[in-house]
C-alpha positions as CSV (number, residue, x, y, z in Angstrom):
1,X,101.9,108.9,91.7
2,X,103.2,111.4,94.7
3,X,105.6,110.2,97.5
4,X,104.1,110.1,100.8
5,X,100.6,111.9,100.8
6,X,100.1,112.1,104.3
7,X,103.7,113.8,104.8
8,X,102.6,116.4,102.2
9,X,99.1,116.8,103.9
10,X,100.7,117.6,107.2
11,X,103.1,119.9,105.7
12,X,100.1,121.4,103.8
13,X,97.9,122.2,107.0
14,X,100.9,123.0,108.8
15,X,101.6,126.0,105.8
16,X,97.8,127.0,105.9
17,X,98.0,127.2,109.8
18,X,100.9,130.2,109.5
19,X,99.8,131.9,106.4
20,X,95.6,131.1,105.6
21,X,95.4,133.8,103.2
22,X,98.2,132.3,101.0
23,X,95.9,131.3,97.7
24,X,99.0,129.2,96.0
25,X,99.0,126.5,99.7
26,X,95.2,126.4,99.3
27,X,95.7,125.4,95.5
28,X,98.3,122.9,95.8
29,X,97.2,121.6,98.9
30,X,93.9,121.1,97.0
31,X,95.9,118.9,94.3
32,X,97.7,117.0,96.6
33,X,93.6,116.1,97.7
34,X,92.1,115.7,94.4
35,X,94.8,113.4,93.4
36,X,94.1,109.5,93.1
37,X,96.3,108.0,95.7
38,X,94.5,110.3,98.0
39,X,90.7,111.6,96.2
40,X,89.2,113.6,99.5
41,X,87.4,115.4,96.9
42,X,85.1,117.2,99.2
43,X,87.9,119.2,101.0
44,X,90.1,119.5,97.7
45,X,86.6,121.9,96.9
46,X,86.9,123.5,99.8
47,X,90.5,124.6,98.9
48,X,90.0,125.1,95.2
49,X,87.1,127.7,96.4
50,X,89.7,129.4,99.1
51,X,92.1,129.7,96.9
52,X,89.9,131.4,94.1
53,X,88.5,133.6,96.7
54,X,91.9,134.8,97.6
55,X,92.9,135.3,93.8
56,X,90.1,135.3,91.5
57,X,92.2,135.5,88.7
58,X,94.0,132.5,89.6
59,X,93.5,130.0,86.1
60,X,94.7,127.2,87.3
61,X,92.6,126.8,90.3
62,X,89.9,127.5,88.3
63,X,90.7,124.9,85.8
64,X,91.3,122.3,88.5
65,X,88.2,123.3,90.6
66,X,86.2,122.1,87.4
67,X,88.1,118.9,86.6
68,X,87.6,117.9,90.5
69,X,84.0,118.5,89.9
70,X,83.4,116.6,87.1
71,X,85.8,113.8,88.8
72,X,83.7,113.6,92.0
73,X,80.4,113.9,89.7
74,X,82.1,110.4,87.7
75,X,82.9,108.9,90.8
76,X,79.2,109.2,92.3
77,X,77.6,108.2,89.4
78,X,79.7,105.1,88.8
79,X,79.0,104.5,92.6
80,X,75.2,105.2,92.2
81,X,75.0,102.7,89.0
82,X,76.3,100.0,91.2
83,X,73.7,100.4,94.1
């Protein structure tokens, strides 16, 4: 559970805005999306990729990059089984 998601978002986009080459507001900014209370998978990718491609070495956005995959693969197929 986080406290108010759309606070963080803000603050998140506001961080990106001033520095957009900073790979660790990509990556958290992406966990703040991938999380439950929030699951905008699709941009949470976008930032995952960002912040690889500003620190390729960077694990943990790798690591979380795949988990979000196979998260937002789950979630379409369980939506797909029930159409």
């Amino acid at each position: 559970m986080i406290g108010d998601p759309e606070s963080a978002r803000v603050q998140f986009e506001n961080a990106i805005k001033h520095d957009s080459e900073n790979a660790n507001y990509h990556y958290h900014y992406a966990r703040l999306l991938s999380d439950p209370e929030v699951e905008d998978f699709e941009t949470a990718l976008n930032h995952y990729e960002r912040a690889i491609q500003l620190d390729p070495g960077y694990a943990n956005a790798h690591l979380h990059y795949a988990v979000t995959l196979i998260q937002h693969e789950q979630a379409y197929e369980s939506a797909r089984d029930h159409l």
